[in-house]
C-alpha positions as CSV (number, residue, x, y, z in Angstrom):
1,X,19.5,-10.0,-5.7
2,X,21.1,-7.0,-3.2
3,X,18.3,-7.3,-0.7
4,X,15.2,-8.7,0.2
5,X,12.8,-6.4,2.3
6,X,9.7,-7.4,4.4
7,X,6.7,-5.7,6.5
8,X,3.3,-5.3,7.3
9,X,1.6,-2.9,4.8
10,X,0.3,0.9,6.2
11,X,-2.0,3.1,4.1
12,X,0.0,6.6,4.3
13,X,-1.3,8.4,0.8
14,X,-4.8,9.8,1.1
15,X,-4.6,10.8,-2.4
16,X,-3.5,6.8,-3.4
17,X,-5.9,5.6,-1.6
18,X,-9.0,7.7,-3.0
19,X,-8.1,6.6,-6.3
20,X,-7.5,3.1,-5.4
21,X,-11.2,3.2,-4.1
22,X,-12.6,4.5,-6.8
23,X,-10.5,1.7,-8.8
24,X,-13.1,-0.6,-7.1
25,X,-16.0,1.4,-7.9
26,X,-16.6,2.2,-4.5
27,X,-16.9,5.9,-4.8
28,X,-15.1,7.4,-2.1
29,X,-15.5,10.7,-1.0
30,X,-14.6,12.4,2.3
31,X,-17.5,13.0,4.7
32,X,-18.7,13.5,8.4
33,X,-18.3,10.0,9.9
34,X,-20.0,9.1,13.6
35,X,-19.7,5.8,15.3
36,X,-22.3,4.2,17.3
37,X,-22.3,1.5,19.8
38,X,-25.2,-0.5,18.6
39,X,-27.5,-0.5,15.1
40,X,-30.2,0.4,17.1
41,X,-28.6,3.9,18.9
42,X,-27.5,4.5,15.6
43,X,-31.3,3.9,13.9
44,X,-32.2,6.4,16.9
45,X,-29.6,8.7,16.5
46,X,-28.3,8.7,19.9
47,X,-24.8,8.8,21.5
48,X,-22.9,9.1,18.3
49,X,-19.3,9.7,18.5
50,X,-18.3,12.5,15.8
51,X,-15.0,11.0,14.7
52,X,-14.4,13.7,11.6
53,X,-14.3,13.9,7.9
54,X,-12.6,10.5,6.9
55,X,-12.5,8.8,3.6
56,X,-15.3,6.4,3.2
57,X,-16.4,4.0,0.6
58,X,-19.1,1.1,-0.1
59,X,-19.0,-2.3,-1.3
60,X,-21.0,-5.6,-0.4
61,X,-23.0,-4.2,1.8
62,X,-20.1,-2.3,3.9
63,X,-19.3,1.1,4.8
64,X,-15.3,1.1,4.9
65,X,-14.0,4.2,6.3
66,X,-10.6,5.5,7.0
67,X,-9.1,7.9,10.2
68,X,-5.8,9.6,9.9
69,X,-3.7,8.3,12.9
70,X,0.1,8.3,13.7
71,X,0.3,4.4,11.9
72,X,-1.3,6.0,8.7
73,X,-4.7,5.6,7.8
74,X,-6.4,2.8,9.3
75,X,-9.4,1.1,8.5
76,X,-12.9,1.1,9.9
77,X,-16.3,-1.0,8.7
78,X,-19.3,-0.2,9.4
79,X,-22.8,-2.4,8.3
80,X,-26.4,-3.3,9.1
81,X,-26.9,-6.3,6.5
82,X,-24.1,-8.4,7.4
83,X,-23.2,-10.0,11.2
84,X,-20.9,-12.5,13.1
85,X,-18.8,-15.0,10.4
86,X,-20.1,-13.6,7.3
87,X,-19.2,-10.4,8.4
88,X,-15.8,-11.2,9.3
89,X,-15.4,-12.6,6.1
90,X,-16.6,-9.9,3.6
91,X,-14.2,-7.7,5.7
92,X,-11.7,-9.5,5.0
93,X,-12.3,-10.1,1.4
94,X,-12.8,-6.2,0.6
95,X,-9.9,-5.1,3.2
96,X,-7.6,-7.5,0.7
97,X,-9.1,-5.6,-2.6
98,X,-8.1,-2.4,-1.2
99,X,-4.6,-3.6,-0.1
100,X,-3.9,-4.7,-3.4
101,X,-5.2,-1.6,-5.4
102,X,-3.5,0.8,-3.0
103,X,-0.4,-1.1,-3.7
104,X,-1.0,-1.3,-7.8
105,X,-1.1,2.7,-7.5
106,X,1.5,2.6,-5.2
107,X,4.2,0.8,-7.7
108,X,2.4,2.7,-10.3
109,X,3.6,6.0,-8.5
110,X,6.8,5.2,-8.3
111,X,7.5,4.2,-11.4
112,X,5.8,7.6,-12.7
113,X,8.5,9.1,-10.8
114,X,11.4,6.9,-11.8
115,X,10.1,8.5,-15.6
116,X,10.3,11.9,-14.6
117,X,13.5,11.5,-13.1
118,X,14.9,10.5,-17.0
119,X,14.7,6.6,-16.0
120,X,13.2,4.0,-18.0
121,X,10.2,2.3,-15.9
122,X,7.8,-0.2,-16.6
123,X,4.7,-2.5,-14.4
124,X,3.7,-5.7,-14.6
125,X,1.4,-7.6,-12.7
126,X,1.1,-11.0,-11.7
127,X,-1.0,-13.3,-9.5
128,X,0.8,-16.7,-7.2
129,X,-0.9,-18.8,-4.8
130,X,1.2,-17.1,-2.5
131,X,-0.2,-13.8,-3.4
132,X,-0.6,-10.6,-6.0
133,X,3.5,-9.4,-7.1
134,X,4.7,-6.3,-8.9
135,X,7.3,-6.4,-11.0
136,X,8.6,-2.4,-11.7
137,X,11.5,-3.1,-14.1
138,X,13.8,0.6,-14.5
139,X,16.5,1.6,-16.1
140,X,19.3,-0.5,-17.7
141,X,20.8,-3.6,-17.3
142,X,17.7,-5.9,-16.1
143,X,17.6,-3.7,-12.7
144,X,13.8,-4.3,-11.4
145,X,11.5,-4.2,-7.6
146,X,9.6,-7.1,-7.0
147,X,6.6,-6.6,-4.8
148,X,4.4,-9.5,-3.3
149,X,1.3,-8.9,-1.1
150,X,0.5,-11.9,1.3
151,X,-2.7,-12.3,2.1
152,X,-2.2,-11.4,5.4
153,X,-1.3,-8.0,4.0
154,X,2.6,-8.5,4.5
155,X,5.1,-6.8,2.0
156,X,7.4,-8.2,0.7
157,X,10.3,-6.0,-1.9
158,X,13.0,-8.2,-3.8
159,X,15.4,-5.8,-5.7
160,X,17.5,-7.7,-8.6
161,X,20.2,-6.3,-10.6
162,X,21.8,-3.5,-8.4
163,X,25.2,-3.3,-6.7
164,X,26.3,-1.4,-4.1
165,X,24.1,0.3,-1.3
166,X,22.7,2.2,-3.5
167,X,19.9,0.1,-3.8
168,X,18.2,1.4,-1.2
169,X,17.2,3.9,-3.1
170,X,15.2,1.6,-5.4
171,X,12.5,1.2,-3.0
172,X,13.1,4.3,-0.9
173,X,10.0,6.2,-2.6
174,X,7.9,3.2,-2.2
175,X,7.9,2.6,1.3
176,X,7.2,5.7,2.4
177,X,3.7,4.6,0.7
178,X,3.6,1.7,2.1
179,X,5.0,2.0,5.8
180,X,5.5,3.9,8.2
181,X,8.2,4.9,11.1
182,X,7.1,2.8,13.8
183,X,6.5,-0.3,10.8
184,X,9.0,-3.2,11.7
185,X,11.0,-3.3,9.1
186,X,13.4,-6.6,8.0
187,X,15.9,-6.5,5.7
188,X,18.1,-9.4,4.1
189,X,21.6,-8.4,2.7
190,X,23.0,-9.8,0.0
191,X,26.8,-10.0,-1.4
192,X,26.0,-7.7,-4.1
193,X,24.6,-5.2,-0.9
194,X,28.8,-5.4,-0.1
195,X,29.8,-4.2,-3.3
196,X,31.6,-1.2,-3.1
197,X,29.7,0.5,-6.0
198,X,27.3,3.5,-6.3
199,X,24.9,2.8,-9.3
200,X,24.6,6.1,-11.6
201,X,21.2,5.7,-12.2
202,X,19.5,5.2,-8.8
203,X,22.3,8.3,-7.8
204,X,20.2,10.4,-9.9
205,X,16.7,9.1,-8.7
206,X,18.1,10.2,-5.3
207,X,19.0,13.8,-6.4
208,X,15.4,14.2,-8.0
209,X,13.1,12.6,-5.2
């Protein structure tokens, strides 16, 4: 291992995250969103707040909808079926669906463009107690990105079988999907981090990106 990387997960592709929704059948589309304070001024139309076109989607009885801010895209719900602990709860169970297939499109992305970059690049996917991982395995000599999602919606990148500094660059393209520049960011350096070593293959990913 070279490094080990960890922090809180940001929704910064619109584009990802449309197709992520629609992964979960929740057929997004972007359109006028207004916030209320109460079901009934909303029932009556009154003192709505006109927040924009955001992307919004449906599932188990919620409205999820997201605004463009300076952390990415953060989420809002919206529903008139579902209140207090149940509520909480469905949120939290559909906000963790989305997490994970905005990350499967975001490994998915990046290895698309480790391929057009002349690399080798393959996905896996697999499921722990501690949480969903992606395993983007690239190039030669076993060189590969692990990515575990919490379920608190922390990120956590492992990169295995790179020397050098260079390996940086292995997950370069994927956090700028999945964080932002105000994301706290910790790193763990490895031995191998020390090596004094530029790895061919990640040199050319860089000159591509």
């Amino acid at each position: 291992m070279s490094h080990c990387t960890t922090y809180p997960m940001v929704f910064q592709d619109k584009r990802l995250l449309f197709k992520a929704m629609r992964d979960l059948e929740m057929e997004p589309e972007n359109v006028a969103w207004e916030m209320y304070g109460s079901s009934l001024l909303k029932g009556l139309g009154i003192g709505g707040e006109s927040l924009g076109k955001l992307l919004t989607g449906s599932k188990y009885g919620l409205n999820l909808a997201f605004e463009e801010t300076d952390q990415g895209l953060q989420p809002m719900f919206e529903t008139d079926a579902l209140f207090g602990e149940e509520r909480a709860i469905v949120e939290e169970r559909l906000l963790s669906e989305v997490e994970t297939a905005y990350l499967r499109c975001a490994v998915e992305e990046t290895a698309k463009k480790y391929r057009e970059s002349g690399l080798f690049a393959e996905v896996r996917e697999k499921r722990t107690e501690e949480g969903v991982s992606f395993v983007l395995k690239f190039g030669t000599g076993n060189k590969s990105v692990t990515v575990t999602k919490s379920p608190d919606g922390v990120i956590e990148e492992t990169v295995q079988g790179v020397m050098g500094r260079s390996c940086t660059d292995a997950t370069a393209s994927l956090e700028r999907l999945l964080s932002s520049s105000n994301t706290p960011v910790e790193r763990t350096w490895t031995p191998a981090y020390q090596a004094n070593v530029e790895d061919r293959e990640l040199k050319v990913l860089r000159l591509t990106r």
